[in-house]
C-alpha positions in Angstrom: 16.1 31.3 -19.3 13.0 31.5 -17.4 11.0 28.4 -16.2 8.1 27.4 -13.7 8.5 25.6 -10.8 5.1 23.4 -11.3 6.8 22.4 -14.8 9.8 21.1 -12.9 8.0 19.7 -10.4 5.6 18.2 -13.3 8.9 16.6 -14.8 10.5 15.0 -11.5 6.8 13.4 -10.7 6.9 12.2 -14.5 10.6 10.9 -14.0 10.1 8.9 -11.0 6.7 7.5 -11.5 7.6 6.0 -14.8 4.8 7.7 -16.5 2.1 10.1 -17.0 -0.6 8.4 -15.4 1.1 6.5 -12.3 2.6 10.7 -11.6 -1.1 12.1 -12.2 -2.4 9.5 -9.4 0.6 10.2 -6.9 0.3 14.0 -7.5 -3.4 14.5 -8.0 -3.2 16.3 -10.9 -4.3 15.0 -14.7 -2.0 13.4 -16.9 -2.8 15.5 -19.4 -1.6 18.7 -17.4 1.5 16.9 -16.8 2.2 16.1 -20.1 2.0 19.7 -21.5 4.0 21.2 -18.5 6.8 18.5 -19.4 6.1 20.0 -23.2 6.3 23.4 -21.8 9.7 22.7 -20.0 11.1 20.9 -22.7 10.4 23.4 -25.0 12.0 26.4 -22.5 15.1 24.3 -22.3 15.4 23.3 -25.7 16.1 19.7 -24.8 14.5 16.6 -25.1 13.9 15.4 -21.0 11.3 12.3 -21.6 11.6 9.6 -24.1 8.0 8.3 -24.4 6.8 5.4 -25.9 3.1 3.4 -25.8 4.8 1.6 -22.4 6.7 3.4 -20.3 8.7 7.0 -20.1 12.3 6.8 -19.5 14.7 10.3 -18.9 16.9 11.2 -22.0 20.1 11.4 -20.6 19.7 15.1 -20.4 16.8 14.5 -18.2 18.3 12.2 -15.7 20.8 14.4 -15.6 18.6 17.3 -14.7 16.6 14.6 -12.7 19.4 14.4 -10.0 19.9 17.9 -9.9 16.5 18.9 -9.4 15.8 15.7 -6.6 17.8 17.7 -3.6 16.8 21.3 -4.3 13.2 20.5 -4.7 13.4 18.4 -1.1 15.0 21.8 -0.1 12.2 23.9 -1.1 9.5 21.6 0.5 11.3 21.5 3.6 11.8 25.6 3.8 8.2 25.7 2.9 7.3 23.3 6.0 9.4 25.3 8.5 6.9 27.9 8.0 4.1 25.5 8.2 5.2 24.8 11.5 4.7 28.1 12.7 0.9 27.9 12.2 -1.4 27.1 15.3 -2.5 23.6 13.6 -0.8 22.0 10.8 -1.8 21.9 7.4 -1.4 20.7 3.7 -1.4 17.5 2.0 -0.4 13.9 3.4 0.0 11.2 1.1 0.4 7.5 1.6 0.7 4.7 -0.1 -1.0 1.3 1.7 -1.7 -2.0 0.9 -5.2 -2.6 0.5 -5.5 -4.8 3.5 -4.3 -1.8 5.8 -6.9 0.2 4.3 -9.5 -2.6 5.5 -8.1 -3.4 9.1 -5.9 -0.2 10.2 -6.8 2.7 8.8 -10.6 3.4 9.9 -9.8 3.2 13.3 -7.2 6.4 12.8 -8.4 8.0 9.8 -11.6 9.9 11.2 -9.7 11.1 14.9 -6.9 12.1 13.1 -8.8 14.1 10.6 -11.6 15.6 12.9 -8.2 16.2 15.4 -6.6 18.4 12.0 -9.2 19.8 9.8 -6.3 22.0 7.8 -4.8 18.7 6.6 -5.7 16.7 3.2 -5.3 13.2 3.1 -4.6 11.4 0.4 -4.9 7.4 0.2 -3.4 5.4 -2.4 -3.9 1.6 -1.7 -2.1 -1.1 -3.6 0.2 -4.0 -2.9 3.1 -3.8 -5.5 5.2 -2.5 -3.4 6.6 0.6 -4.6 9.4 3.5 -3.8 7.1 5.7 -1.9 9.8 8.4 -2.1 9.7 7.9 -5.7 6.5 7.7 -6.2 6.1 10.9 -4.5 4.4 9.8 -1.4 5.3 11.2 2.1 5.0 7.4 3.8 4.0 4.2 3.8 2.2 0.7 5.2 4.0 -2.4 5.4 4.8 -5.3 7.4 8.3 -5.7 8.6 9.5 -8.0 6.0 8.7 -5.0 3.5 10.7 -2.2 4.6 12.9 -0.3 2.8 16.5 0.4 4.1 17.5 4.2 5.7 13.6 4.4 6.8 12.1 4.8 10.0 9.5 2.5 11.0 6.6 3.5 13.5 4.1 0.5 14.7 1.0 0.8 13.5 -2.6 -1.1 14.3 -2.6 -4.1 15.7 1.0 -5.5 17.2 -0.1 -8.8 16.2 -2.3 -10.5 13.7 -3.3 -14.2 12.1 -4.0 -15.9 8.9 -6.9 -17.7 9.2 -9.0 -20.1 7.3 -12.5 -19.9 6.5 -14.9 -22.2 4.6 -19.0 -22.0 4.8 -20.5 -24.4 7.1 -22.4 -26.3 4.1 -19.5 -26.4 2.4 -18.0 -28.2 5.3 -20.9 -30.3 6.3 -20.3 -31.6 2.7 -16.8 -32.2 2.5 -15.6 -32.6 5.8 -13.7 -30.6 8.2 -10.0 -30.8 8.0 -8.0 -31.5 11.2 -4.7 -31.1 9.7 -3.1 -28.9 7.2 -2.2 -31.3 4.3 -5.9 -32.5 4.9 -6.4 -29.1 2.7 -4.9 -30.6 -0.7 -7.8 -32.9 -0.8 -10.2 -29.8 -0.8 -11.2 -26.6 -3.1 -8.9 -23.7 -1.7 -9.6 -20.3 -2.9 -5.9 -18.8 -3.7 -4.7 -15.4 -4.0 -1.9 -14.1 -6.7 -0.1 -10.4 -6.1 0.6 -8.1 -9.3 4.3 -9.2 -9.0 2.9 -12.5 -10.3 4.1 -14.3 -7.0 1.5 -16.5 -5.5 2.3 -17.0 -1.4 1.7 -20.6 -0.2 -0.6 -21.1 2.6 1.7 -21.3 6.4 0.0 -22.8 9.5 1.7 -23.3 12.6 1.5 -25.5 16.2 3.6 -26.4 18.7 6.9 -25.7 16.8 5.4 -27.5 13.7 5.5 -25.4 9.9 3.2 -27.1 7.3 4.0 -24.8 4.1 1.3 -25.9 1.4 0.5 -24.8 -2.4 -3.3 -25.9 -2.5 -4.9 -25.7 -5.6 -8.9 -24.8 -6.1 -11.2 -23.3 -8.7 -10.6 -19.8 -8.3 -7.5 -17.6 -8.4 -7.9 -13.5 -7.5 -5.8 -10.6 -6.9 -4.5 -10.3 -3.9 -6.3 -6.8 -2.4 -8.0 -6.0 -5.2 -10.5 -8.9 -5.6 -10.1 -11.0 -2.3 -13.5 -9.8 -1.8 -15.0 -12.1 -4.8 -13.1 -14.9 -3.1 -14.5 -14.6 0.3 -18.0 -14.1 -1.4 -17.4 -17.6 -3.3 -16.4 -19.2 0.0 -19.7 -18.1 1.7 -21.4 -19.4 -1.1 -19.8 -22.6 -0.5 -17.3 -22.8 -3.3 -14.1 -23.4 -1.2 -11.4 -22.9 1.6 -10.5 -19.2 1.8 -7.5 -17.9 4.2 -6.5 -14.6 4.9 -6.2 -12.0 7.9 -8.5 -13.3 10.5 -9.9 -9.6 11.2 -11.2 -9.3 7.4 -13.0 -12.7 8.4 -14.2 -12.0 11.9 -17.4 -10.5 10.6 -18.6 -13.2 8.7 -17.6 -15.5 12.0 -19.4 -13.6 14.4 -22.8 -13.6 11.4 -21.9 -17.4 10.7 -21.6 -17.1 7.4 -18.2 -18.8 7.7 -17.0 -20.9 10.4 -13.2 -21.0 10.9 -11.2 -23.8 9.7 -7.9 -25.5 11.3 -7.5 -22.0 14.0 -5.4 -24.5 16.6 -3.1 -24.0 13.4 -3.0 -20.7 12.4 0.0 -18.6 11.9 0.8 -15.7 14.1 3.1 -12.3 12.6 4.0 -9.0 13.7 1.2 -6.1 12.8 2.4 -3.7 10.3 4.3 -0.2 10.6 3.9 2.9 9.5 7.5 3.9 7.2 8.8 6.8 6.2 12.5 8.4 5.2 14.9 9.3 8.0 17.2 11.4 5.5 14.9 14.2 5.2 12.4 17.0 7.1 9.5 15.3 8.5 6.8 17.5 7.0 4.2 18.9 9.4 1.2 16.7 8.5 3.4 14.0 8.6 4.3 14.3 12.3 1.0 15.2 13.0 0.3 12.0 11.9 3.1 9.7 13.4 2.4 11.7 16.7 -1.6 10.8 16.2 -0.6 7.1 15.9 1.8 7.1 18.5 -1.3 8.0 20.9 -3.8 6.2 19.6 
């Protein structure tokens, strides 16, 4: 029986992303290509691996089967492939990582160019979202979070700024009109702009002084994405529509233009910057420790 490797590999990215698409965007390859080498392995073995519906794609039982088989060896090819790698004068390949979109904003431009100009051999491949997932089995090499988001057997590696703030932000007209608030619960008599992740969860707003926690659940006229459209809500807050908060470095730019003027900052909350994570149970490929040793120095 004679098979490809790419249609096994095609199969495990398929496996572990959950489907077609989410595997085409963690592999870089079309989901269309994937689909036909899962058809092509499928057909060689003559066993059903995927069921697939409109939703999702879930292993047959055969194919988890084979899926936990394949995991190990495949980890054993990479890494033999990387001990040569390591034998070149500059590393090389592809790094993949999987961010939240507010890292890509406030940590990464101030590595990504050094560290690409520094290894010109190695591709680097962004993916930025904030729901959270396996980035083992998603098929990424590492990882963004903050502490409270790490994953357990995974080695964690600071990265950006060791400590950042939530801040709150309102245009000055919109402040001249409706007050400035010197205390937290002062907010629930005002329009706050809030933010909602994909989980659903929506995270109240935390302020902080002297020992004292105000926790609030504000309500406004506009609810957004968190990441993915907390643009439009700083946008609406210049405009004069609300109270925004969020990381005080996305705001600092419209402080320093006045386009917003910070509100309550006696008040706001302090937390640990975020870290770079990946797996300690297996070969650190060469790009990746080109790049945890490029942060480390930094």
């Amino acid at each position: 029986m004679k098979t490809d490797l790419g249609d096994l590999n095609a199969f495990v990215a398929v496996a572990r992303a959950g489907g077609f698409r989410d595997a085409a965007r963690a592999t870089g390859t079309s989901a269309s290509g994937l689909s036909e080498a899962v058809r092509r392995l499928e057909t060689a073995l003559g066993v059903r691996l995927l069921n697939r519906s409109t939703r999702s794609v879930v292993p047959t039982e055969a194919g988890t089967r084979l899926l936990e088989r394949l995991s190990p060896a495949l980890t054993e090819v990479e890494s033999a492939l990387d001990v040569v790698n390591r034998f070149r004068d500059r590393p090389a390949g592809t790094l993949k990582l999987n961010v939240p979109i507010s890292a890509v904003r406030l940590v990464l431009p101030a590595i990504v160019p050094g560290f690409l100009a520094a290894y010109p051999e190695i591709r680097l491949e962004v993916a930025a979202e904030d729901s959270f997932v396996d980035v083992l089995a998603a098929g990424f090499d590492a990882g963004i979070r903050y502490d409270e988001r790490l994953e357990q057997d995974m080695i964690a590696v600071p990265i950006g700024p060791r400590v950042q703030r939530f801040a709150a932000a309102a245009s000055p007209v919109y402040l001249d009109k409706h007050g400035r608030p010197g205390h937290p619960r002062e907010l629930l008599n005002h329009a706050c702009l809030r933010g909602r992740f994909s989980s659903g969860a929506m995270p109240p707003w935390e302020f902080e002084r002297d020992g004292e926690v105000v926790r609030l659940e504000p309500t406004g006229p506009l609810l957004v994405s968190m990441g993915t459209a907390t643009d439009l809500a700083v946008e609406a807050a210049i405009a004069g529509t609300g109270i925004v908060c969020l990381f005080d470095g996305w705001l600092r730019p419209y402080f320093e233009s006045g386009a917003l003027e910070p509100v309550l900052e006696p008040w706001w909350q302090r937390f640990p910057g975020p870290f770079l994570y990946y797996s300690g149970r297996r070969l650190v490929p060469a790009p990746l420790r080109a790049f945890i040793d490029f942060v480390r120095t930094t």
